[in-house]
N, C-alpha and C positions, 0 to 999 in steps of 0.2 A: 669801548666798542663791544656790539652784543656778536657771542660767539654763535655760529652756525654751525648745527652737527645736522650730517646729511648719510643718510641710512640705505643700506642699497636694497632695490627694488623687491620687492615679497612678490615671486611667483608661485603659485596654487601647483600641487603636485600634479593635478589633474591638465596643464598646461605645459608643463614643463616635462612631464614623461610623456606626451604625445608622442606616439608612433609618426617616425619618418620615413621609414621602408615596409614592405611587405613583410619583413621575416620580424621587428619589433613588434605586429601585432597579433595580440595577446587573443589564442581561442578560434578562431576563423581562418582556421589552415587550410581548409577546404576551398574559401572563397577567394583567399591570396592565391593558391596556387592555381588556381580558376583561369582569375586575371590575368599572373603571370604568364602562363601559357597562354592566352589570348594574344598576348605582347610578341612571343617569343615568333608564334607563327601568322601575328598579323592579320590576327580575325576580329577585327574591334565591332561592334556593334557602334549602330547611330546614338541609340537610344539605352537606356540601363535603368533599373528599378533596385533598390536598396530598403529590406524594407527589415525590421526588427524592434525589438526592447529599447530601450532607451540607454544609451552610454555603453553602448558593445561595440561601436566602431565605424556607424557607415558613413557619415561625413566628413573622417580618417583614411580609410580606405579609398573614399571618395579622390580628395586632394593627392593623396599618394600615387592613385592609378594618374591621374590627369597630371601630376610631377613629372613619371615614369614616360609616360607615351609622348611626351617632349620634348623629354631628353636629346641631348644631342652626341652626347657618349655612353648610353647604356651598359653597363656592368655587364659581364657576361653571367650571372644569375639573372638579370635584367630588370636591375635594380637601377638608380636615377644613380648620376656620378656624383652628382653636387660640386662640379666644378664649373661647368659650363656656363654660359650665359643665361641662358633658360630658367636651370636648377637654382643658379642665386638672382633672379629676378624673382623666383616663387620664395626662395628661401628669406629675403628681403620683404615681402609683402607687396611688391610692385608689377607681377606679372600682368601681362596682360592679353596674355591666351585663357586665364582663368578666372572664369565671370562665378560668384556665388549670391545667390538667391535667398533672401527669408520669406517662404510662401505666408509665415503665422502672420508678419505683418504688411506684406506685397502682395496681396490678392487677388484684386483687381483686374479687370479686361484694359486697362490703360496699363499697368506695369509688367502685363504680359507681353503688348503692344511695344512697349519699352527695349523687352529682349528680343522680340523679334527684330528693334533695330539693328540691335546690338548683332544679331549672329550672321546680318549679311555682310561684317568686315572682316576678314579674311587674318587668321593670325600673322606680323611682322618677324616674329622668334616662333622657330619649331611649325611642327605639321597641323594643330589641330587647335580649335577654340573647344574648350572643353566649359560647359555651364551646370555648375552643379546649384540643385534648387529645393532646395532643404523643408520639411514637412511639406512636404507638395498636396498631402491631404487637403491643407487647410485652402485651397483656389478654390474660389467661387465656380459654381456654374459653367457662366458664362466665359472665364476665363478660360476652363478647362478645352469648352468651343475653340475659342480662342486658339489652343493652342496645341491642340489635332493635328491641323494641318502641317506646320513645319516641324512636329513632333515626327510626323510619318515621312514627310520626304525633305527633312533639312539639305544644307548644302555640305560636300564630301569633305570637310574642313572640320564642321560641328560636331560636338558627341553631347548628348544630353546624361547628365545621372541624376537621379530624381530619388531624393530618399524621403522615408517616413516612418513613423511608428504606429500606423492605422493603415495596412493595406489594404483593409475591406473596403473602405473607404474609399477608395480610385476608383475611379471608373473603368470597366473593361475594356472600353474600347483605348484606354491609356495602356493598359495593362497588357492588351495585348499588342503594342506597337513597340514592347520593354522586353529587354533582356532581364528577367528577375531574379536576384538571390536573396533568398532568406537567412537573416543572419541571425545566429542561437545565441542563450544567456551563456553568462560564461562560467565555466564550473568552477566550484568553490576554493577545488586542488588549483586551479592556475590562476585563480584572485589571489591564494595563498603564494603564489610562487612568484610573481610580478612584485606583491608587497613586502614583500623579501627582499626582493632586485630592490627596489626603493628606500626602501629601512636599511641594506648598505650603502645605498650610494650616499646616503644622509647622513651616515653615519650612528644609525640609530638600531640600539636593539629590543627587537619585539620578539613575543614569546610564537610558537603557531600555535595556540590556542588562542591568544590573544587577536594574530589575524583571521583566525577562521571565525569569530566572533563580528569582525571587518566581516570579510567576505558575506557570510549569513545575512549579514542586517544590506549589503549592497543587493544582494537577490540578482543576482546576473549581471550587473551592471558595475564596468569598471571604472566609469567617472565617479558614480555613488563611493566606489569604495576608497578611492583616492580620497576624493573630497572626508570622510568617516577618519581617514588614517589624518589626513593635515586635523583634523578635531582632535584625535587624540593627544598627536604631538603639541599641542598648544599646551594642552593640561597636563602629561606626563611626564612632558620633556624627552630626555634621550633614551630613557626605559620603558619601557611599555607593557605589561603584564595584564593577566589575563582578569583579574580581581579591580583593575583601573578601568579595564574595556566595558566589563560590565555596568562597572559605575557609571561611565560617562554615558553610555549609549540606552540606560534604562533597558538593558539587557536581565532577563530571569535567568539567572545560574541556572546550569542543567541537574545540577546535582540537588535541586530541589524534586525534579521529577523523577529521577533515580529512586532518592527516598521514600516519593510515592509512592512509587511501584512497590518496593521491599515490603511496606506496611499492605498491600492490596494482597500481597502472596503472605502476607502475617494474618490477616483476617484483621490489623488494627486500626477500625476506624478511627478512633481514639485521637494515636498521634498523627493521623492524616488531617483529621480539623482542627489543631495545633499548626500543620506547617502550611496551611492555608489562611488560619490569623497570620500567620507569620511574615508570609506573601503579601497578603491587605494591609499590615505596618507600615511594609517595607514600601506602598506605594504606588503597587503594581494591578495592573487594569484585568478585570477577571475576564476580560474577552480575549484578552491576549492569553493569558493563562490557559484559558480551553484550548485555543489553538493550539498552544505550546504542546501540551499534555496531548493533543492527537499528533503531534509530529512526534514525538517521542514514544510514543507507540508503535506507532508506523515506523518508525527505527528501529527498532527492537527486533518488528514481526521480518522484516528483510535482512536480520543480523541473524537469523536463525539459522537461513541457508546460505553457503558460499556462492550460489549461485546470484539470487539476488544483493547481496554487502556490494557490488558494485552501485547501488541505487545509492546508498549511503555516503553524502556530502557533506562532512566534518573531517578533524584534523586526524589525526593518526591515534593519539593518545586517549581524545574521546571516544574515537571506532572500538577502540580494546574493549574501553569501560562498557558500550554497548553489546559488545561480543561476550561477554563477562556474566551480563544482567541476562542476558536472551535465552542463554543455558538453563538457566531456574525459571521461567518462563514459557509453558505448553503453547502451542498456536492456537487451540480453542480460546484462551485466556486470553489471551493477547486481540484474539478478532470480536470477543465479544465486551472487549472491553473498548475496543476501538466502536463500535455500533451506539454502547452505551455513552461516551462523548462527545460522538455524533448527534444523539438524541440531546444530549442537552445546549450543543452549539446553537441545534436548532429552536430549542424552547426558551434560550436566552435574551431573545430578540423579544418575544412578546412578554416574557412573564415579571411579572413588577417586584416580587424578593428574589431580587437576581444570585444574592450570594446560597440563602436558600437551594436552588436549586443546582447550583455549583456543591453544593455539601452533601444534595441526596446522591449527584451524581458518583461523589467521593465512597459515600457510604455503600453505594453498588458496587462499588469496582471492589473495593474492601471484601465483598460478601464472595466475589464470583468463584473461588476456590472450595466455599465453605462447605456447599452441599455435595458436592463429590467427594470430600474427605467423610463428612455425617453419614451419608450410606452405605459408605465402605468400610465405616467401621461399626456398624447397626445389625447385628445378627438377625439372621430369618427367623421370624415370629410366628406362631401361630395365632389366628384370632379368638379361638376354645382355651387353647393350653396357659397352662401357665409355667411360665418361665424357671420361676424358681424349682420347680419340680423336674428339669432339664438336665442331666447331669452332663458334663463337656465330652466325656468319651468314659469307653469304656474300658475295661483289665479282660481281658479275656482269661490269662492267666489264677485270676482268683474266682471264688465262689461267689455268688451274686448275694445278696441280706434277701432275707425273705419280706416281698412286698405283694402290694395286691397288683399292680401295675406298675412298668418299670420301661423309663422312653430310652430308647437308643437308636442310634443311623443305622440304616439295613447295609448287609457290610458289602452288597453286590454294587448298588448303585450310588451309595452315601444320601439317597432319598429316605424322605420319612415314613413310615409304614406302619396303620393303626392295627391297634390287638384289638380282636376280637373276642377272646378268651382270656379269661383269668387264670395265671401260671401257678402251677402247685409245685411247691418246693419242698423236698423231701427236708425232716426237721435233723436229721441227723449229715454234717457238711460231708461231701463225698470229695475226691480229689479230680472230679472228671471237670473235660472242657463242656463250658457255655455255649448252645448254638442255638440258632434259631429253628424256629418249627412256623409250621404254617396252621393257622389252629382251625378247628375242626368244625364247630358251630359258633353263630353269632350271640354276643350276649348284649345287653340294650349298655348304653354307655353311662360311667357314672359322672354326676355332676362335678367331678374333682378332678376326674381324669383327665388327662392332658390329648390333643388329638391327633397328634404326633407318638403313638405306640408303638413299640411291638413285644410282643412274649417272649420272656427269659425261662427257657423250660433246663432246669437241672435232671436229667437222663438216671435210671437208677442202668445198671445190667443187663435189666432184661429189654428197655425200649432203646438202649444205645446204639444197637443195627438196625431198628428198624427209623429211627428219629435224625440220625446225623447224618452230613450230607457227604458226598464222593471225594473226594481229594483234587479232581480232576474240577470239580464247579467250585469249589474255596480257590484254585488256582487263576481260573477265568475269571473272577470274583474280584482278584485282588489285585490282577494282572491291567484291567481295563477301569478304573473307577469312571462315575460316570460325573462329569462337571456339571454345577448347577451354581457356581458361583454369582452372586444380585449385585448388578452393574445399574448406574445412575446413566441420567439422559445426556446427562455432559462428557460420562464417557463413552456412551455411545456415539457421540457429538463427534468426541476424536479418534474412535477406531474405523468409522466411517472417512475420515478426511484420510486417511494412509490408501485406499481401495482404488485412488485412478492410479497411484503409483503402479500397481500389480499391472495393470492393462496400458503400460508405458507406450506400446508397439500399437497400438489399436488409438489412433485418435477419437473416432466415433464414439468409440464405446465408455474412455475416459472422461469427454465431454459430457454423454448422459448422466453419468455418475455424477459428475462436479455438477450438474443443472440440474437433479431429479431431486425432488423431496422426501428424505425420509425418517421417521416417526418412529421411536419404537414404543411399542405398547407391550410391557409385561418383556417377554422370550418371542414376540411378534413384528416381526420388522416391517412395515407399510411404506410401500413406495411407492411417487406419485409421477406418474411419466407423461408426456404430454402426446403421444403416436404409439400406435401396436407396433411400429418399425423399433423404438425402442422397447419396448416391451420382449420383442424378438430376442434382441439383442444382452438383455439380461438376464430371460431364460436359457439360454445357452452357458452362461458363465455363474448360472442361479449357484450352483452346489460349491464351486470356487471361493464364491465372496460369504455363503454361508459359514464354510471350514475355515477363510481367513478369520469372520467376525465371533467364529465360535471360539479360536486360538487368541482373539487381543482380548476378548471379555470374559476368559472361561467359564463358558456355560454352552452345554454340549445342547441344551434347549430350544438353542435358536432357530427361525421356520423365518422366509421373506414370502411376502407376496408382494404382487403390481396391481396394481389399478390405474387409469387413462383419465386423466380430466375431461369432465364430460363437455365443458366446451373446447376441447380440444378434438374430441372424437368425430366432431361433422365434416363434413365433404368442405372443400372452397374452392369446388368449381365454378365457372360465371352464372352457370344455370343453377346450381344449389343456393349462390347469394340473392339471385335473384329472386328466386322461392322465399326465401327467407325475409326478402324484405316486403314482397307481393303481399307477405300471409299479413307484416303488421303494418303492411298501409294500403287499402283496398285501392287509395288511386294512382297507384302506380302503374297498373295492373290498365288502368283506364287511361292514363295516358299516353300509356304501349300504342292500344291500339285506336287513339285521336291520330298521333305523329308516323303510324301505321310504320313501325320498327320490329325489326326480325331477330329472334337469338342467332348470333355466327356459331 
């Protein structure tokens, strides 16, 4: 006799952890408690609109509410008893106060015709025929006609809930006959925290990196992420790690873009088109990879501040690692590197060497640190002088060699200061101090000379009182030097971005700042404002944001001016547009006065 093995039924997590009451559902506490209170004080609406993402809850919510308002023992959080008649007729699958709808393939002006049968019989169990009618988007026309009228004045038994996930799609005058709640994705923390609940009750252990890897790839939605977790457990069994999730789910370790980043703040392009074959080995689609690589940016630039790390949806252990990397990471760096990903998301689409242009992109990000370090460390040059004739400082304490021309920093303002005179140094060394003199007639310059001079006059006796200078200007001299440190445009980039902070209290004025354009040319700040109102407004706080930018760039040099986009500066009064369009189409001007119309 052939033996029979009979296996007990495989239910989907996604079925089997269905919320049965208000307080199981996971993210939308806003809209339970909504309902509940609806219940509590007995203000049910006819009609109801549900509209959101996909697998966040509303034809859950749906049956829950139409359970609840049934009931014939309400809990006192008012909640369904599930003992009643009612609650195990619904609980059974046999109620029949609760009528449900598939609009995707019920569309029709006859199965709308259908429920109107249906909702002039009167519930047998409980107070209310409740008909919930699921993607409602998808009724025809005609149907929708249809079903206006007893949408708007049903019989006081009926409650209509009508969900979808297209509610632009309804028609208003539905919309507006609906009680509507919009229902949110669900955040990644309580996808994690549910998957949790799950993974105990199953007795199964997963890592939370491994669920946040769930979660991420569900994107709001917590059918996706059940259904993601029963895929893993197929292949993992009762352990589940975060090196398995990736596997399974053709997930890009993050820790590839981490690495990125390190080599873009290295300047090595090198091993960044290394771990980009590496990526392409492994399998992995470059469109997802740009993606990937702008979210992981956009991590970073919100991990800088505590204020924004709430934006930040990953596990706890990844948040650090992102908290960790953000610190070595300026926000110019970060945004212009986000702009340049942007650019190639967008060039990816048309351009036919896709990997190509994924590698120049790599090879930007690599550079964007480079030239801010290159002219910070590039001493001020002259374009006459030559360099090697430059000595780095000087001894004041010792006698100077006798030369014909000899460069040093003027020691008032650390600026450079050309001789005009050739310095005579007495041949026999004297023990006095070095100082400078202002020389007395011009002599033509010589072709070796460097143009960066000034005269080293060694004093004998007799010109020491009249040649050196007061005690009182060496003190002022050395008391105030004057900064002229050479700042690149990228750090002007970021001493600029700190300036709305300063005018934290003044909304207006911080807005300008963060909208206005500005350029710097040389020690010349050029700002570009779109109203003399703003212009106003920066002239007042001119000498403020001068002395901040003079203190982040040291350079006591700095000068701002405004200037007004010129098409920003014309009138937009009705009479000035009008002008304005009169002057470039002569019949407008003629059709004024055909249709004989007056300016108000």
């Amino acid at each position: 006799m052939r033996k029979l093995y009979f296996m007990e039924n495989y239910i989907v997590s996604a079925r089997k952890y269905r919320p049965t009451t208000f307080d199981s559902v996971v993210g939308q506490e806003n809209i339970t408690q909504t309902l509940r209170n609806a219940i509590r004080s007995n203000h049910l609406a006819h009609a109801y609109l549900f509209c959101g993402p996909r697998g966040v809850g509303k034809t859950t919510c749906a049956r829950i509410f139409a359970k609840t308002i049934n009931c014939l023992n309400p809990t006192s959080d008012h909640e369904a008893c599930n003992e009643c008649e009612s609650c195990k007729a619904f609980n059974e699958q046999r109620s029949m106060n609760i009528h449900e709808l598939d609009a995707a393939s019920n569309n029709s002006v006859e199965d709308i015709r259908q429920l109107m049968d249906q909702v002039r019989i009167p519930p047998q169990i409980g107070k209310y025929s409740v008909f919930i009618i699921d993607e409602v988007h998808m009724l025809s026309q005609a149907a929708f006609n249809a079903f206006l009228k007893t949408l708007e004045e049903p019989p006081s038994y009926a409650i209509f809930i009508l969900a979808t996930t297209e509610k632009h799609k309804v028609l208003p005058t539905i919309l507006s006959r609906c009680q509507v709640y919009d229902f949110s994705r669900i955040t990644v923390a309580d996808t994690i925290h549910h998957l949790q609940y799950v993974a105990h009750k199953e007795g199964i252990e997963a890592t939370e990196e491994a669920l946040g890897v769930v979660a991420q790839k569900a994107d709001g939605g917590m059918r996706d992420a059940l259904s993601i977790f029963d895929q893993l457990v197929s292949f993992c069994g009762s352990t589940i790690t975060y090196e398995q999730a990736i596997e399974v789910l053709n997930v890009l370790d993050t820790e590839y873009y981490f690495r990125l980043v390190d080599c873009a703040l290295q300047n090595d392009y090198s091993q960044a088109l290394l771990l980009l074959n590496n990526i392409l080995n492994k399998g992995f689609d470059l469109q997802n990879f740009i993606s990937g690589l702008g979210i992981h940016l956009r991590n970073l630039l919100v991990s800088k501040d505590s204020i924004t790390t709430q934006l930040l949806e990953t596990s706890e252990n990844i948040r650090k690692h992102y908290a960790e990397q953000a610190k070595r990471c300026a926000a110019i760096f970060l945004i212009k590197a986000l702009n340049i990903e942007n650019e190639c998301d967008i060039q990816y689409r048309t351009t036919k060497n896709k990997r190509l242009t994924v590698e120049i992109m790599l090879i930007k990000l690599c550079q964007l640190t480079l030239p801010e370090e290159s002219v910070a460390s590039t001493p001020l040059k002259s374009t006459n002088a030559n360099p090697a004739n430059v000595p780095p400082t000087i001894n004041k304490g010792s006698a100077p060699k006798a030369s014909t021309t000899n460069n040093v920093m003027s020691a008032n303002s650390g600026t450079p200061k050309v001789a005009n005179s050739v310095s005579e140094v007495n041949s026999t060394p004297q023990p006095q101090k070095a100082v400078f003199t202002q020389p007395s007639q011009k002599m033509p310059q010589a072709t070796s000379a460097p143009a960066f001079s000034v005269s080293i006059h060694v004093p004998n006796a007799e010109q020491t009182a009249v040649s050196q200078p007061t005690n009182t200007q060496q003190t002022d001299a050395a008391s105030q030097p004057k900064r002229e440190r050479p700042f690149s445009n990228e750090a002007f980039d970021e001493a600029w971005l700190t300036l709305p902070r300063l005018f934290a209290d003044d909304d207006r004025l911080r807005a300008t700042l963060i909208n206005a354009k500005a350029v710097a040319e040389g020690t010349n700040i050029i700002l570009t404002l779109s109203n003399p109102l703003q212009e106003q407004q920066i002239l007042q706080v001119k000498e403020q944001i001068i002395k901040e930018l003079s203190n982040k760039l040291e350079n006591d040099n700095i000068t701002l001016k405004c200037k007004i986009e010129e098409h920003q500066q014309q009138s937009f009064t009705l009479a000035d547009r009008y002008k304005n369009l009169s002057a470039k189409n002569k019949e407008i001007e003629h059709l004024r006065e055909v249709m004989d119309m007056q300016m108000e």
